[in-house]
C-alpha positions as CSV (number, residue, x, y, z in Angstrom):
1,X,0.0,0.0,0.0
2,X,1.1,3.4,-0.6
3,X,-0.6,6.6,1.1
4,X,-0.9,9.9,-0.8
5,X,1.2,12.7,0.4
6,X,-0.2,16.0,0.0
7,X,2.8,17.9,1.4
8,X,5.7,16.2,0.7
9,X,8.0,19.3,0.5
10,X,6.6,20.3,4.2
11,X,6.2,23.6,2.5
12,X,2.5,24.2,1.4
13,X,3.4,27.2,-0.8
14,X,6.7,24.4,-2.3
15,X,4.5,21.5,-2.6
16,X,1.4,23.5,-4.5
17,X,4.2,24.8,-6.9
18,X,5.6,21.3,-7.4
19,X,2.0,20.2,-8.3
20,X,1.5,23.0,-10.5
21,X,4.3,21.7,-12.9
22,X,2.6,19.4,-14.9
23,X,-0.6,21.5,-15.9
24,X,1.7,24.4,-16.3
25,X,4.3,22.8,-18.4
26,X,1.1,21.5,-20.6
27,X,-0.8,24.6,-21.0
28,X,2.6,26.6,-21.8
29,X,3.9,24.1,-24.4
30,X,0.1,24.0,-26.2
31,X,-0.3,27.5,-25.7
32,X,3.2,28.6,-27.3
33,X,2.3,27.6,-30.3
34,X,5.4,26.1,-31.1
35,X,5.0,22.6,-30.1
36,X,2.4,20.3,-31.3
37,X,0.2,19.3,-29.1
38,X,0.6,15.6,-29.6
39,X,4.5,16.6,-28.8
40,X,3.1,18.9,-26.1
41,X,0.8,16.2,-24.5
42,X,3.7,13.3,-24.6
43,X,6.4,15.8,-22.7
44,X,3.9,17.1,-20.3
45,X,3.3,13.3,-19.5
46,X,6.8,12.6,-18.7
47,X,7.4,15.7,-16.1
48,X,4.4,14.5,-14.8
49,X,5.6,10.9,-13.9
50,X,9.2,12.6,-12.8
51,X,7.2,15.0,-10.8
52,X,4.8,12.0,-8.7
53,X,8.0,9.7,-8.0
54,X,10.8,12.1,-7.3
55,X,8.7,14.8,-5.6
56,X,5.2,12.8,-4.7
57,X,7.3,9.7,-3.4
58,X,4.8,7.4,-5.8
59,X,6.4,4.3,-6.1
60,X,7.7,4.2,-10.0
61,X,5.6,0.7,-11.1
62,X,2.7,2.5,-9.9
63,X,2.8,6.2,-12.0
64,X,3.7,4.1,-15.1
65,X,1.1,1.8,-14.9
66,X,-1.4,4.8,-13.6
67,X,-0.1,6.6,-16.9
68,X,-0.8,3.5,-19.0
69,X,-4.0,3.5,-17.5
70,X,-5.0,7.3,-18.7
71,X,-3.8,6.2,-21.9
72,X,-6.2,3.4,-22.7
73,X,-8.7,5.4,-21.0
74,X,-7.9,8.3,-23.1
75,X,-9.2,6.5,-26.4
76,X,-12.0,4.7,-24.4
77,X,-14.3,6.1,-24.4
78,X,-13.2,10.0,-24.8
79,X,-11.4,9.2,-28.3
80,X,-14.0,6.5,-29.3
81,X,-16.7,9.4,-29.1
82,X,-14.1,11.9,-31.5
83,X,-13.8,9.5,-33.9
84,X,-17.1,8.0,-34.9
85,X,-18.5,11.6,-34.8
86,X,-16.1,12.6,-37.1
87,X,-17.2,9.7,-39.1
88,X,-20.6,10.6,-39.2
89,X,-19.8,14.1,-40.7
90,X,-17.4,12.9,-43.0
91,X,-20.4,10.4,-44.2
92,X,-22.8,13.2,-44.4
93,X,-20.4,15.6,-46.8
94,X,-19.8,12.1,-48.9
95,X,-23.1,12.0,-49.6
96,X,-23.9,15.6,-50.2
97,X,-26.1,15.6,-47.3
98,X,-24.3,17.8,-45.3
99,X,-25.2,20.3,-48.2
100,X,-28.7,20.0,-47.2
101,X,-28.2,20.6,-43.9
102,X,-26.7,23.7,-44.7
103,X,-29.8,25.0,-46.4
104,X,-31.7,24.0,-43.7
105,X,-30.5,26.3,-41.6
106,X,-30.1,28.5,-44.2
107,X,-33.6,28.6,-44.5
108,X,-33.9,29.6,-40.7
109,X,-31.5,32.2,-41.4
110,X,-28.4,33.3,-42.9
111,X,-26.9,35.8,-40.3
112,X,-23.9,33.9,-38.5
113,X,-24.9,35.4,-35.0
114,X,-28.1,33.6,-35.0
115,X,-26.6,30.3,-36.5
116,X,-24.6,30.6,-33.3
117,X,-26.8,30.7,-31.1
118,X,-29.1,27.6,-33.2
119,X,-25.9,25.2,-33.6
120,X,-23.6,26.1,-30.9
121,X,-25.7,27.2,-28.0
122,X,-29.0,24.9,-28.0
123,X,-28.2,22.0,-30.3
124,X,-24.9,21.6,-28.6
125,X,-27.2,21.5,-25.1
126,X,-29.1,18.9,-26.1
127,X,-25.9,16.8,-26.7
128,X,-24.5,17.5,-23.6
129,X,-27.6,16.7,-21.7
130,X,-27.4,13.1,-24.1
131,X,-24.1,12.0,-24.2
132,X,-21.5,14.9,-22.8
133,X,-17.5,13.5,-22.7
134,X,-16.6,15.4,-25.5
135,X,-20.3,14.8,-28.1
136,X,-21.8,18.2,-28.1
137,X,-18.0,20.0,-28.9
138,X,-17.4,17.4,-31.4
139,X,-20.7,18.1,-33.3
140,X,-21.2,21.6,-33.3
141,X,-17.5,22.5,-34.1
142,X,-17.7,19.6,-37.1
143,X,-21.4,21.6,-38.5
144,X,-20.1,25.2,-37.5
145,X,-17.1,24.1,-40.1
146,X,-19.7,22.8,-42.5
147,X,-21.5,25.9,-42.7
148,X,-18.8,27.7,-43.6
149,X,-17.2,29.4,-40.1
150,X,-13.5,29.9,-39.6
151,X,-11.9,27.0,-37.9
152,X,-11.1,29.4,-34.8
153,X,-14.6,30.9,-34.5
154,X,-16.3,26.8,-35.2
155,X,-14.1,25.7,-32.7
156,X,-13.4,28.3,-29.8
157,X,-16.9,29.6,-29.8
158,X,-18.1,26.0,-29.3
159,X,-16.3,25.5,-26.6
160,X,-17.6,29.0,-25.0
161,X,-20.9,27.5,-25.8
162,X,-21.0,24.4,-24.3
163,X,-20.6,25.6,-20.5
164,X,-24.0,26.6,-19.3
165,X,-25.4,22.8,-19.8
166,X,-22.2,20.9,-18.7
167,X,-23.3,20.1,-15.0
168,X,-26.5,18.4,-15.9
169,X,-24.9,16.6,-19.0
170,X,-25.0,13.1,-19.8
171,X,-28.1,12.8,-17.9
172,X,-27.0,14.5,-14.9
173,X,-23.9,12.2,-14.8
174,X,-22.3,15.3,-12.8
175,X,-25.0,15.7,-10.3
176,X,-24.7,11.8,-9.6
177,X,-21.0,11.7,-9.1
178,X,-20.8,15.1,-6.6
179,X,-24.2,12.8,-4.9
180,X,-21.8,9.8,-4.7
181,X,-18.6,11.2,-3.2
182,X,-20.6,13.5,-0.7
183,X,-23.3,11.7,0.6
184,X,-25.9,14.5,-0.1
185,X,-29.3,14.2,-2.2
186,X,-28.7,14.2,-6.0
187,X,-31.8,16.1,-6.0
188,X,-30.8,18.8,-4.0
189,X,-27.3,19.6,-5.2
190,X,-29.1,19.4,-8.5
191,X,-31.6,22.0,-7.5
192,X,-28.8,24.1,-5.9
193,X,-26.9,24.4,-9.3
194,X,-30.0,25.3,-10.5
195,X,-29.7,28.4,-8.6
196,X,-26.5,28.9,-10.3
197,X,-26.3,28.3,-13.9
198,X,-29.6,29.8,-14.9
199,X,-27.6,33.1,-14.2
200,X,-24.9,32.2,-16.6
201,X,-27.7,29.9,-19.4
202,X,-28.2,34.1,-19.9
203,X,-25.3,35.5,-20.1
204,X,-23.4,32.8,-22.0
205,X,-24.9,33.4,-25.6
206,X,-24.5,37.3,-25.3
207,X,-21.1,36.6,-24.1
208,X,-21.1,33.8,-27.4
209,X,-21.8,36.5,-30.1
210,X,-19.8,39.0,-28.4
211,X,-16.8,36.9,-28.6
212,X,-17.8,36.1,-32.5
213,X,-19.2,39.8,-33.2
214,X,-17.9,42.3,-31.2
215,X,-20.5,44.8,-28.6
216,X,-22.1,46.5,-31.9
217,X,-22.9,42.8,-33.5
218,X,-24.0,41.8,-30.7
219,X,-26.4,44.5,-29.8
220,X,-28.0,44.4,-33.0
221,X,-29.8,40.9,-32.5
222,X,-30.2,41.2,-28.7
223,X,-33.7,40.2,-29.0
224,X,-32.7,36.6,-30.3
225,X,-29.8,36.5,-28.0
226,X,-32.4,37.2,-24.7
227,X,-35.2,34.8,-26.6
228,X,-32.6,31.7,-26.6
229,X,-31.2,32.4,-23.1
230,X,-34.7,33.0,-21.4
231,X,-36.2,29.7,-22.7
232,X,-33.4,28.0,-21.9
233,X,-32.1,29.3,-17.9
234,X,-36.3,29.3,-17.3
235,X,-36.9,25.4,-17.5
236,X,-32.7,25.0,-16.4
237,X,-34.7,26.6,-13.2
238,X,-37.9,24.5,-13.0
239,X,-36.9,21.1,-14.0
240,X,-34.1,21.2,-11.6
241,X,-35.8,22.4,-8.8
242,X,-39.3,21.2,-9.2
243,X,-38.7,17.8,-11.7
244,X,-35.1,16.2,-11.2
245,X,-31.8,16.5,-12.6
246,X,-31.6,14.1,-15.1
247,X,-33.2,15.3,-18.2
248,X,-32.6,19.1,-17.3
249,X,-30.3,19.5,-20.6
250,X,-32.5,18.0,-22.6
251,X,-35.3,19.9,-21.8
252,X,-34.4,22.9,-22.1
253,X,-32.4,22.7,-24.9
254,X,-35.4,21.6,-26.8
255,X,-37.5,24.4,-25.6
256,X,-35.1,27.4,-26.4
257,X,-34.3,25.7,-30.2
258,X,-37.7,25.5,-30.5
259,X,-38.5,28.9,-29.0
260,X,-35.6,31.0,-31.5
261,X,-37.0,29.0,-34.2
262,X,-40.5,30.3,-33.9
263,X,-39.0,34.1,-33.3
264,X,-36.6,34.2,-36.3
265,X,-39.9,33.5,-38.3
266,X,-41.5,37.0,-37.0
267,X,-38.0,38.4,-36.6
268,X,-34.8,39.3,-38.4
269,X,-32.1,41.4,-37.8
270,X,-32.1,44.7,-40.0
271,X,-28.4,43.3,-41.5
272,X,-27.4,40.0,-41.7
273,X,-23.9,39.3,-40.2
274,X,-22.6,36.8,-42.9
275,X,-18.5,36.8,-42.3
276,X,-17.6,33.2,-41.4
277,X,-14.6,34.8,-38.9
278,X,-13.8,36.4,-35.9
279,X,-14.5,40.1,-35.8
280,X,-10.9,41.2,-35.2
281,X,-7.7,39.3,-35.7
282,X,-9.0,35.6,-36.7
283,X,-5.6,33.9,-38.2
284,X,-7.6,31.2,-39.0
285,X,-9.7,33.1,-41.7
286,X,-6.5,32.7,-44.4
287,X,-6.8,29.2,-44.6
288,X,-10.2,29.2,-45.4
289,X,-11.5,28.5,-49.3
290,X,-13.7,31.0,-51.0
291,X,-17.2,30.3,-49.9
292,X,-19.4,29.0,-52.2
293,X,-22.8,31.0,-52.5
294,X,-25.2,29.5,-50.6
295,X,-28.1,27.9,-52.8
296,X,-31.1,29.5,-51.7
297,X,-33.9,26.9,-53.5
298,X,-36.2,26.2,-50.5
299,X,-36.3,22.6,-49.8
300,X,-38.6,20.6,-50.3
301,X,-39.9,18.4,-47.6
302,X,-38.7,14.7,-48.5
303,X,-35.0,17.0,-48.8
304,X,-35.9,18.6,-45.7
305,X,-36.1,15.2,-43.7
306,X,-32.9,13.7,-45.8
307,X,-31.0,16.7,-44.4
308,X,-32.0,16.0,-40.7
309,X,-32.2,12.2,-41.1
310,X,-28.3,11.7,-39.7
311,X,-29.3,14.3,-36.5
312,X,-32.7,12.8,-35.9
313,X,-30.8,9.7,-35.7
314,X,-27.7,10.4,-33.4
315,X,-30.6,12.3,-30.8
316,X,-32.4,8.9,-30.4
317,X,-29.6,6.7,-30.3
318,X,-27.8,9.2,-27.7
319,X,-31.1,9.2,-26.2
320,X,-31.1,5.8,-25.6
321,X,-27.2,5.1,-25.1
322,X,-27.8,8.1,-22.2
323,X,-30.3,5.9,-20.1
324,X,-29.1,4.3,-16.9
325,X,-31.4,1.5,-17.7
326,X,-30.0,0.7,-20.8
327,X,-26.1,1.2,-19.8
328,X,-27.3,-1.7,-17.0
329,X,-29.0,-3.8,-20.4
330,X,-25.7,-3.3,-22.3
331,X,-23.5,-4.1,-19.5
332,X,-25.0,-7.2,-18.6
333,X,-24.4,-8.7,-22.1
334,X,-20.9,-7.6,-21.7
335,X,-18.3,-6.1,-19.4
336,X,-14.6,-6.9,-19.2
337,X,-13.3,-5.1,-15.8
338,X,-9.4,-5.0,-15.2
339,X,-8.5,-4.2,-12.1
340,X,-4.5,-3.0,-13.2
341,X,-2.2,-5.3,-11.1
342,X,-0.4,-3.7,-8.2
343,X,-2.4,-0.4,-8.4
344,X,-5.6,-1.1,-8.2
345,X,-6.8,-0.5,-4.4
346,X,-3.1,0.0,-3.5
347,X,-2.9,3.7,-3.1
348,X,-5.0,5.3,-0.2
349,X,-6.3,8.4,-0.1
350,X,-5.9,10.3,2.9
351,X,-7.6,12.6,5.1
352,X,-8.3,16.0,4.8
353,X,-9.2,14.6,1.4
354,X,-11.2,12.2,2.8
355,X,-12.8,11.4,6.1
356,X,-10.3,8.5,6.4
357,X,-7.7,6.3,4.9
358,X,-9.3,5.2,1.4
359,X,-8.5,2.9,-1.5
360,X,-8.4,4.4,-5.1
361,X,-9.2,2.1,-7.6
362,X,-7.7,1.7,-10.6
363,X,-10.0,-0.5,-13.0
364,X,-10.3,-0.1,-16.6
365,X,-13.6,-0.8,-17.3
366,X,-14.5,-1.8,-20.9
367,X,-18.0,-1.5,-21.8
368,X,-17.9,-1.0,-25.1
369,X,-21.5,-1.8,-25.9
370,X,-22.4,1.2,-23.8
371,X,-20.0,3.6,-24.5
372,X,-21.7,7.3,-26.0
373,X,-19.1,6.4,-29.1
374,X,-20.2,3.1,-30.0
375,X,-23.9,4.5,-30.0
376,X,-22.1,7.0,-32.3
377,X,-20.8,4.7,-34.5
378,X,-23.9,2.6,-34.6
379,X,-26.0,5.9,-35.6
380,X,-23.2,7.0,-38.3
381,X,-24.0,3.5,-40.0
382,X,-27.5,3.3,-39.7
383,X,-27.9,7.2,-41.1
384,X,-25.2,6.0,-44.1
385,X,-27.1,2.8,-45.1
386,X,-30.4,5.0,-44.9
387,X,-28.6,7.7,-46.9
388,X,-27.5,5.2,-49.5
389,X,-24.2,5.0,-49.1
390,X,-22.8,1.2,-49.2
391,X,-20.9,-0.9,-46.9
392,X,-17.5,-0.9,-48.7
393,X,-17.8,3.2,-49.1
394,X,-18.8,3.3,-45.3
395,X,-15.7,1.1,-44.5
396,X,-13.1,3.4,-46.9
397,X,-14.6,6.2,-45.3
398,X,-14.1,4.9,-41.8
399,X,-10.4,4.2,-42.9
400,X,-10.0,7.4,-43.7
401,X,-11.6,8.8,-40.5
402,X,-8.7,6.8,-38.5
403,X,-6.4,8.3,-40.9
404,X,-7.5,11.9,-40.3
405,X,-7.7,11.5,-35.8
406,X,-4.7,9.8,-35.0
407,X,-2.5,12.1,-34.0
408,X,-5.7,13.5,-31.7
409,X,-6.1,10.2,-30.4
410,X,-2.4,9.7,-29.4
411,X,-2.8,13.5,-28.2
412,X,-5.9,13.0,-26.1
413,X,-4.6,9.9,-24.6
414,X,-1.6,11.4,-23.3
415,X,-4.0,14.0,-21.9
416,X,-5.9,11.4,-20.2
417,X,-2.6,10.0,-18.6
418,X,-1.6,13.3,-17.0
419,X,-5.4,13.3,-15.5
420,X,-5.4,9.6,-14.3
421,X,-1.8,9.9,-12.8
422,X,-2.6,13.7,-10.9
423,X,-5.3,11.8,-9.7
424,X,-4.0,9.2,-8.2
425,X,-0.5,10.7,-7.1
426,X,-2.8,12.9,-4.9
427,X,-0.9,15.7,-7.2
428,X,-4.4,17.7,-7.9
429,X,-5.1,17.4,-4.1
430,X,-2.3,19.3,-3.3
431,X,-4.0,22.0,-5.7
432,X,-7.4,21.3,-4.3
433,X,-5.9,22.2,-0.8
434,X,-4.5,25.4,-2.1
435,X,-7.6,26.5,-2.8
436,X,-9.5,25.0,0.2
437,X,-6.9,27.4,2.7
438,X,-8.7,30.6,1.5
439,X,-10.9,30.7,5.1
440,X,-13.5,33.6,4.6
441,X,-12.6,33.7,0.6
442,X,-13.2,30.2,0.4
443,X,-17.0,30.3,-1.4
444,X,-14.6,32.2,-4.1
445,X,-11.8,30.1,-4.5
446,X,-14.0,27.0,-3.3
447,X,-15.9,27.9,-6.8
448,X,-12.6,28.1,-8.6
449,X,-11.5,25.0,-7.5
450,X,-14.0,22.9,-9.6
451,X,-13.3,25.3,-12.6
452,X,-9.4,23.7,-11.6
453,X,-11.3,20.1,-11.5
454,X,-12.3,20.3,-15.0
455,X,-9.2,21.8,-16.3
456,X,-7.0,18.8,-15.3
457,X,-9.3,16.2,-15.6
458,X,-11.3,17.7,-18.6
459,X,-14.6,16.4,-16.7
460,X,-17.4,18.0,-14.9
461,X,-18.0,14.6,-13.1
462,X,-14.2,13.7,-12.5
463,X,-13.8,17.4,-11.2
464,X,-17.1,16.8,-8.7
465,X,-15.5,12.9,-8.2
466,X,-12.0,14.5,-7.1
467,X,-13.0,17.4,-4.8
468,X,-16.6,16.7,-3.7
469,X,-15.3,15.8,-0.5
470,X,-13.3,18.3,0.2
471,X,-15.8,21.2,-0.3
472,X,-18.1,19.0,2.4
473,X,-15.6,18.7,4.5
474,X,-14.1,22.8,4.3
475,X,-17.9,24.1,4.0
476,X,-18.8,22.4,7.3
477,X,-15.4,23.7,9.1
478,X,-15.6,26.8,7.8
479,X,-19.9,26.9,8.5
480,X,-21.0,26.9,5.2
481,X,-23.7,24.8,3.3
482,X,-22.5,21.9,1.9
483,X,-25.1,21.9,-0.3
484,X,-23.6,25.6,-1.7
485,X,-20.1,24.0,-1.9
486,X,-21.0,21.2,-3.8
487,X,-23.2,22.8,-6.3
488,X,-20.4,25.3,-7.0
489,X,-17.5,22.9,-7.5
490,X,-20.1,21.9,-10.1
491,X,-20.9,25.4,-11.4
492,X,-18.0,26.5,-10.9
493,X,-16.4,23.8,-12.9
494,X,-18.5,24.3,-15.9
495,X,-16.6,27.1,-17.3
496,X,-12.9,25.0,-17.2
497,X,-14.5,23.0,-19.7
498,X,-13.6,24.9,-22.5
499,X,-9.4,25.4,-21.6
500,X,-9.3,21.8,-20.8
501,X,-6.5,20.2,-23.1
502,X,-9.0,17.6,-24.4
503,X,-11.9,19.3,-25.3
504,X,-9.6,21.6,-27.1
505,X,-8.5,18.7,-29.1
506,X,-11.7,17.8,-29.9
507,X,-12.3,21.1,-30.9
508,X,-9.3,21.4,-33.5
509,X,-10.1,17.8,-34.4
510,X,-13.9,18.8,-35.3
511,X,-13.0,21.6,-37.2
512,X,-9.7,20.0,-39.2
513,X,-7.4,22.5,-37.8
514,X,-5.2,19.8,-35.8
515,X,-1.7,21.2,-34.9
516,X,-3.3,24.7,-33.6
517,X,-4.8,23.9,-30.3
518,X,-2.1,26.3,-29.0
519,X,-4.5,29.1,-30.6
520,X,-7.5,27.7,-29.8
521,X,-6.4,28.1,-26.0
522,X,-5.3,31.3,-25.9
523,X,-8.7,33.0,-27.7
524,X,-10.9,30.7,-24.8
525,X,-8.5,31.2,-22.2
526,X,-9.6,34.8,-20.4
527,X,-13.2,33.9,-21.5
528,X,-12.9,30.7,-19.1
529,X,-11.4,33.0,-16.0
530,X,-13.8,35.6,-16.3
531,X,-16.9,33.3,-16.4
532,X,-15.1,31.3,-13.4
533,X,-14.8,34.5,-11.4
534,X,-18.0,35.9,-11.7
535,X,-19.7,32.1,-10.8
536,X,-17.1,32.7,-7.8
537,X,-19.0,35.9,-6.9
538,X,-22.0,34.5,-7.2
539,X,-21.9,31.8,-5.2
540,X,-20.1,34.2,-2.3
541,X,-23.5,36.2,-2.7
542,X,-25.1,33.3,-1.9
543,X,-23.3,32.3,0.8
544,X,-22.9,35.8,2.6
545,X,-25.3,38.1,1.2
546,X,-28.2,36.6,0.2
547,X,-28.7,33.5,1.7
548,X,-32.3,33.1,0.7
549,X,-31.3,32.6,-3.0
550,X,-29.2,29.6,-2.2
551,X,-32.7,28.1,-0.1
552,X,-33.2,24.7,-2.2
553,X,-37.0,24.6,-2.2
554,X,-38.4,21.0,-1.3
């Protein structure tokens, strides 16, 4: 047995440097520009090992086989979701569907603000409320590309999208994990985050075509902006205080698409806003093609359906891959756990990180009926067969798919192995309790430290997994809800979901700009700090000011 040392320099201010390496060393390599991020990703791995045995006093069998662990992890089932949805779109542009799809929303309209808001802000809600891990990034940056945006406006604004839905994604997959760890109801912390977000479910698509548009273009279809956050923070609100917290996402994400749909038909904006780039410095603008006019022939409605076939699909099948009770269906016809030999349940995690001395397991669990991608990949087939397109095309295509990811696969799975080793060297502990030593501050930085959950472990529910404990235990020291801590480690964490080193991989995959995630990271960067710090002020609000509005109504 080995038992995590969270201060292994007897210097806090030392020891949270030490831990600091790794994340640092990756976020400065990608963000340089001047190393790949494959390269990036496989150096940032090594100082991380270095830094766990020489510093961390991990025993060296145990980081290497916790690193091969993230590794495998890292392509199931993040990278297994990446590459069948890149699959699917590369079906659909085969087949000239994808084409369609573009008129479609054409036809809803043509100004790029709005198709924002449509593609990135709601649709991609709905796919994180389905499937999250990676889907709803993957699909909106892959159709923003399609419909002509610059690669750094498809894929940075789709990662500034896709924050307000994160904590109730996959089904409230989030809310489930922070209910595990903590011992609280699911229902509550649910409800308390519902208190949260709804704040931001606003602010996050003005802030969205701000970023893309700039304060005039943005002011100039504020009606549609306030249309798609009201009808989406509104049942955010009610169905996770008065339903549950499982189907949240989905929800409302169906309501506020359905809600700017029916307002762009009585509403337009006096100029359309058709520039595919950034307003402002967009390098990624001169690698772009000449746009081809858009074909304006309304559709009819057998093209119509053929163009929204492929989506109609993948929303039933993540529909149904999202379900507990068919994970537990899948699962039963096959699982193959490995517990990894001499690390599983032979590290402890120790208190103040939890109550008491605990094992960490270390299983790689392969379910691959039930993984989100295999769903993917099932739903990429079915729409190709259905769209004509045969089995030897769909196989050449999937070869070339592989082809096109790999060097995101290797680069994600590296990723995966810095997160799985942090883990369970204790190394993002040693963060955690950086951040828990705040005292009176500690509702701010508290807030911050789920925004540092996500950014390490590119996961709402890892983030909530990892620190959960700790903001129950340093709420109820410091005599603060729980229930508040927990929901904003969760809130909190939302908006490190779009510097996280995976997610921008899946980003630059989505969009085919691999080898400039370095540029994705610094556009998102400030955008994820500032919506982090004012979800920190919130929730301080909340816990000193006004109390009432963190009261979590039965």
């Amino acid at each position: 047995m080995w038992n995590q040392i969270y201060d292994p320099l007897h210097s806090p201010v030392l020891s949270t440097i030490a831990a600091a390496v790794p994340v640092v060393t990756l976020l400065v390599l990608i963000a340089s520009g001047r190393v790949q991020a494959h390269i990036a990703a496989v150096i940032a791995m090594i100082v991380t090992n270095l830094i766990t045995i020489f510093v961390f006093t991990m025993p060296a069998n145990m980081s290497i086989r916790a690193s091969i662990l993230g590794v495998v992890t890292g392509f199931f089932p993040i990278g297994w979701i990446v590459l069948n949805v890149i699959f699917l779109y590369q079906v659909t542009v085969g087949c000239g569907k994808f084409e369609l799809l573009k008129r479609a929303i054409g036809s809803v309209t043509e100004d790029r603000r709005l198709q924002l808001l449509l593609v990135a802000f709601s649709f991609g809600a709905f796919f994180e409320g389905a499937s999250g891990f990676g889907t709803p990034v993957a699909i909106t940056g892959a159709v923003l590309i399609g419909l002509g945006f610059s690669p750094l406006a498809a894929s940075g604004l789709s990662l500034i999208a896709n924050t307000a839905p994160v904590a109730y994604g996959a089904l409230g997959t989030p809310i489930q994990g922070l209910a595990s760890v903590t011992g609280l109801d699911p229902y509550i912390l649910g409800a308390m985050v519902g208190r949260q977000l709804p704040f931001f479910s606003l602010i996050v698509p003005f802030w969205v075509v701000w970023a893309f548009a700039g304060w005039r273009g943005m002011k100039d279809v504020w009606p549609a902006i306030l249309v798609t956050g009201v009808s989406f923070a509104i049942p955010q609100f009610v169905i996770s205080n008065y339903i549950n917290p499982w189907i949240v996402d989905i929800g409302a994400s169906l309501i506020s698409m359905g809600a700017l749909i029916l307002f762009l038909k009585v509403w337009q904006p006096r100029e359309l806003w058709l520039s595919p780039a950034l307003r402002g410095r967009d390098e990624s603008a001169a690698t772009m093609a000449a746009a081809k006019p858009l074909d304006r022939t309304p559709l009819t409605q057998s093209e119509l359906f053929s163009a929204l076939l492929p989506w109609i699909i993948v929303c039933i099948v993540m529909l149904i891959w999202g379900n507990g009770a068919f994970k537990t269906w899948a699962n039963g016809i096959f699982t193959w756990n490995y517990p990894v030999p001499e690390l599983h349940q032979m590290i402890n995690k120790m208190p103040p990180v939890a109550p008491g001395p605990t094992k960490e397991a270390a299983v790689f669990s392969f379910t691959y009926l039930s993984f989100t991608g295999t769903g993917m990949l099932i739903a990429a087939i079915i729409s190709g067969l259905l769209m004509g397109v045969g089995p030897g095309k769909l196989a050449a295509e999937y070869g070339r798919t592989i082809r096109l990811c790999a060097i995101s696969l290797i680069t994600i799975s590296a990723m995966l192995a810095i997160g799985t080793l942090t883990r369970l060297s204790g190394v993002d502990a040693t963060l955690g309790l950086a951040f828990a030593a705040t005292g009176v501050l500690y509702p701010f930085f508290g807030t911050l430290l789920g925004w540092l959950g996500v950014a390490l472990t590119g996961s709402d529910t890892s983030s909530n997994i990892l620190f959960g404990n700790l903001q129950k235990i340093t709420s109820q020291q410091l005599g603060l809800s729980p229930i508040l801590m927990g929901a904003a480690n969760s809130s909190g964490g939302v908006m490190g979901k779009m510097i996280d080193a995976q997610s921008i991989v899946v980003a630059s995959t989505a969009t085919n700009w691999v080898g400039h995630e370095g540029s994705i990271l610094r556009f998102v960067f400030w955008h994820s700090i500032v919506l982090a710090c004012l979800v920190g002020v919130l929730v301080t609000l909340q816990a000193y000011v006004y109390p009432f509005t963190a009261l979590v109504l039965k």
